[in-house]
C-alpha positions as CSV (number, residue, x, y, z in Angstrom):
1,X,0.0,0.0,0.0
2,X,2.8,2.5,0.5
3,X,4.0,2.6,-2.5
4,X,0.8,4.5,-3.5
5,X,1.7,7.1,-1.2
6,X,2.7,10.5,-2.5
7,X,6.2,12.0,-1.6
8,X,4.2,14.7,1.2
9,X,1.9,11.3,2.3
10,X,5.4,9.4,2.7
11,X,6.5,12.3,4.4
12,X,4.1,12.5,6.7
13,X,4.0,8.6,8.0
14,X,8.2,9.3,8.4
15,X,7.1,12.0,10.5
16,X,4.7,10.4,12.6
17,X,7.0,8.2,13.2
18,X,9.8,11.4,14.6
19,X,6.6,12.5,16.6
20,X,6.8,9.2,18.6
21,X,10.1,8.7,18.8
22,X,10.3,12.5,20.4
23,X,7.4,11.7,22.6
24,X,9.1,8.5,23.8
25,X,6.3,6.5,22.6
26,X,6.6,2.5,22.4
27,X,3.5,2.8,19.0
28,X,2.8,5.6,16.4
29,X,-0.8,6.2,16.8
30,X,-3.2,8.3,15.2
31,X,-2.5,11.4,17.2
32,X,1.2,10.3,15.8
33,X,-0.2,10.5,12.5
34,X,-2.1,13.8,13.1
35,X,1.4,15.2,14.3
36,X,2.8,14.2,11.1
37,X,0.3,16.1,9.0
38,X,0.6,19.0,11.4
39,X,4.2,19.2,11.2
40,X,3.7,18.4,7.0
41,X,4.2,22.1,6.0
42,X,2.4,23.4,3.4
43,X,-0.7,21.0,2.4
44,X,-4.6,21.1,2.1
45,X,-5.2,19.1,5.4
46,X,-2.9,20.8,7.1
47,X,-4.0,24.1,6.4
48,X,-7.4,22.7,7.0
49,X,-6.3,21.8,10.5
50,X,-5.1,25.5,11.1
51,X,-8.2,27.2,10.4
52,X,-10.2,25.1,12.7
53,X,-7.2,26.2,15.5
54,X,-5.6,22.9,15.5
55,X,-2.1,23.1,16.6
56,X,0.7,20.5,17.3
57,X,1.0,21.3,20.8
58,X,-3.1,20.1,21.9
59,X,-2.2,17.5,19.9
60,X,1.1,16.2,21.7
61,X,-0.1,17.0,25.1
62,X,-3.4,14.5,24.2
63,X,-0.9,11.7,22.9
64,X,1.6,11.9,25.4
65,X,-0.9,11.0,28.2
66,X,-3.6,12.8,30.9
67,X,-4.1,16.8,30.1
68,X,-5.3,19.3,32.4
69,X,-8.9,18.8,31.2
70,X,-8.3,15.2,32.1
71,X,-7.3,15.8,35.5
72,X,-10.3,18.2,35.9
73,X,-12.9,15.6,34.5
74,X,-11.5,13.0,37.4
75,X,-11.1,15.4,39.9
76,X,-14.8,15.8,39.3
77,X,-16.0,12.3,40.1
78,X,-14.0,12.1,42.8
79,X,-10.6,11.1,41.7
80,X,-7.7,13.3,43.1
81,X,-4.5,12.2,41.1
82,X,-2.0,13.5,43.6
83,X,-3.5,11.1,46.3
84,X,-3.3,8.0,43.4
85,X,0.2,9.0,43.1
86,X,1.3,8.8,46.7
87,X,-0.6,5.6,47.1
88,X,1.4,3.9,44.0
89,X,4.7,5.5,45.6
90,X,4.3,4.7,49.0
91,X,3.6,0.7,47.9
92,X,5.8,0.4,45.1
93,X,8.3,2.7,45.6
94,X,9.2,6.9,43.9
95,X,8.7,7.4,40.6
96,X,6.8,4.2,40.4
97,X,4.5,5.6,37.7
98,X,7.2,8.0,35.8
99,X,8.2,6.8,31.9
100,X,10.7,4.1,32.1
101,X,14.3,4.7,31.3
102,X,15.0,5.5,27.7
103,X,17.3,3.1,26.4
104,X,20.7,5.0,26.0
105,X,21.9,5.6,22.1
106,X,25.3,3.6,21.2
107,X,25.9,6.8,19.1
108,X,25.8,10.1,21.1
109,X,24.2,13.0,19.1
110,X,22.0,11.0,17.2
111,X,18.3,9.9,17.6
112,X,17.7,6.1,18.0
113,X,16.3,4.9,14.8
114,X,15.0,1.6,16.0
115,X,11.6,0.6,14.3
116,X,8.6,1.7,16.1
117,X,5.3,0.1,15.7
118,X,1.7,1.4,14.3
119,X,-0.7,0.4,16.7
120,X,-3.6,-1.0,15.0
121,X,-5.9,1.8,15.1
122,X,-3.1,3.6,13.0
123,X,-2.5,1.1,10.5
124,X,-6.9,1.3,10.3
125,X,-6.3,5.1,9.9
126,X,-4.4,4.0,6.7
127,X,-6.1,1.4,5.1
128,X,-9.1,3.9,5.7
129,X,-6.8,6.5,3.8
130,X,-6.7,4.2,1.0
131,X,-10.7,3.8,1.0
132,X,-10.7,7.0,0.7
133,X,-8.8,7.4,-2.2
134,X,-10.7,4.6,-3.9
135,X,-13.9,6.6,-3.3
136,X,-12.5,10.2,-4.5
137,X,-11.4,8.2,-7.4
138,X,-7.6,9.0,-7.1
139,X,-4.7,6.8,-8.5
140,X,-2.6,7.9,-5.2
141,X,-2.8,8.6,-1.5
142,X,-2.2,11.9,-0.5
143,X,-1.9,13.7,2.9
144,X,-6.0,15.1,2.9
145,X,-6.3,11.1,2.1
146,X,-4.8,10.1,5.0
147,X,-6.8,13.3,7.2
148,X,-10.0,11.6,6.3
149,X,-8.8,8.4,6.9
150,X,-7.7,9.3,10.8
151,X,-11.5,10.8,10.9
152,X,-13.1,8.4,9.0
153,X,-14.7,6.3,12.4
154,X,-16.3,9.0,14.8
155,X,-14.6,6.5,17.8
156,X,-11.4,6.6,16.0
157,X,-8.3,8.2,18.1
158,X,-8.0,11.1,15.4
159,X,-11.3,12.0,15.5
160,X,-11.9,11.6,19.5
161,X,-8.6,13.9,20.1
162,X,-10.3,16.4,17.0
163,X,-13.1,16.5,19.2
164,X,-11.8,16.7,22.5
165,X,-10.4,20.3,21.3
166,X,-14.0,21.8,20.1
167,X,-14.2,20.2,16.7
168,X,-16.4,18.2,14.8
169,X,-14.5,15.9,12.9
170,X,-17.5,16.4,10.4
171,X,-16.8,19.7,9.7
172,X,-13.0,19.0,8.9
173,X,-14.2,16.2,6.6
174,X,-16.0,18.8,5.2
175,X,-13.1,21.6,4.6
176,X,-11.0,18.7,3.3
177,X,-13.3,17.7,0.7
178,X,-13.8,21.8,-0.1
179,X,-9.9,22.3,-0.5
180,X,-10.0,19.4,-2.7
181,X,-12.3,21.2,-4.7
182,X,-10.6,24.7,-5.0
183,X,-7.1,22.8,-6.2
184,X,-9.6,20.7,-8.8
């Protein structure tokens, strides 16, 4: 399937992939891919993502674990993280439930550039992108392809973090599929 990928939609997965490694990630995810397109430069979907105020830092703060927001929706049912934490320390020791070690680099100065794997709602996110190329009618995948394949399920990862910051994933369906028409 990648080789139907444009260059920029090549681009893009390599990036997702430099999103999780920078995160410290274990996957690439849909929010990875999302990163990706953010960080894409100049492209339909990501200018798409723009004018609806969607920036790479919501984004990374979503896929690298709990928010604010989160911490104010369990604080409202009861849950007070701070008290979680001291109960995990106090049994199983500090920094019980801090990121593990990174694994040192043989090579100083230079990223790690072990293989990383797409968790499966990401690899659905791209077979969804080639769906949706199929139904547009295009020969090749391209970067507003593999937007509306990360929003393609309303309970996908894409579209819940699209939606967690004010935006209906409808609507960004909607400006993709517009764009597409002004560069017809």
């Amino acid at each position: 399937m990648f080789e139907r990928f444009t260059q920029d939609a090549r681009t893009i997965v390599i990036e997702a992939q430099e999103q999780a490694r920078t995160l410290e990630a274990r996957e690439i995810t849909a929010d990875h891919l999302l990163l990706g397109i953010l960080a894409g430069g100049d492209n339909p979907a990501t200018r798409v993502l723009h004018q609806f105020g969607i920036e790479s830092d919501a984004v990374a703060q979503r896929a690298s674990g709990l928010g604010a927001a989160d911490a104010q929706a369990l604080e409202a049912i009861g849950v007070d993280l701070d008290a979680v934490r001291k109960s995990v320390e106090a049994s199983f020791g500090a920094g019980a439930l801090d990121r593990p070690p990174r694994r040192r680099n043989r090579f100083p100065g230079r990223r790690s550039s072990g293989h990383i794997p797409f968790t499966a709602s990401a690899k659905g996110a791209l077979e969804h992108s080639l769906r949706q190329a199929i139904a547009l009618n295009d020969k090749a995948i391209t970067v507003e392809h593999i937007l509306l394949g990360l929003i393609a399920e309303d309970s996908g990862l894409a579209a819940r973090t699209i939606a967690s910051l004010g935006v209906d994933p409808a609507q960004v369906r909607a400006a993709v599929l517009r764009e597409r028409g002004k560069a017809a």
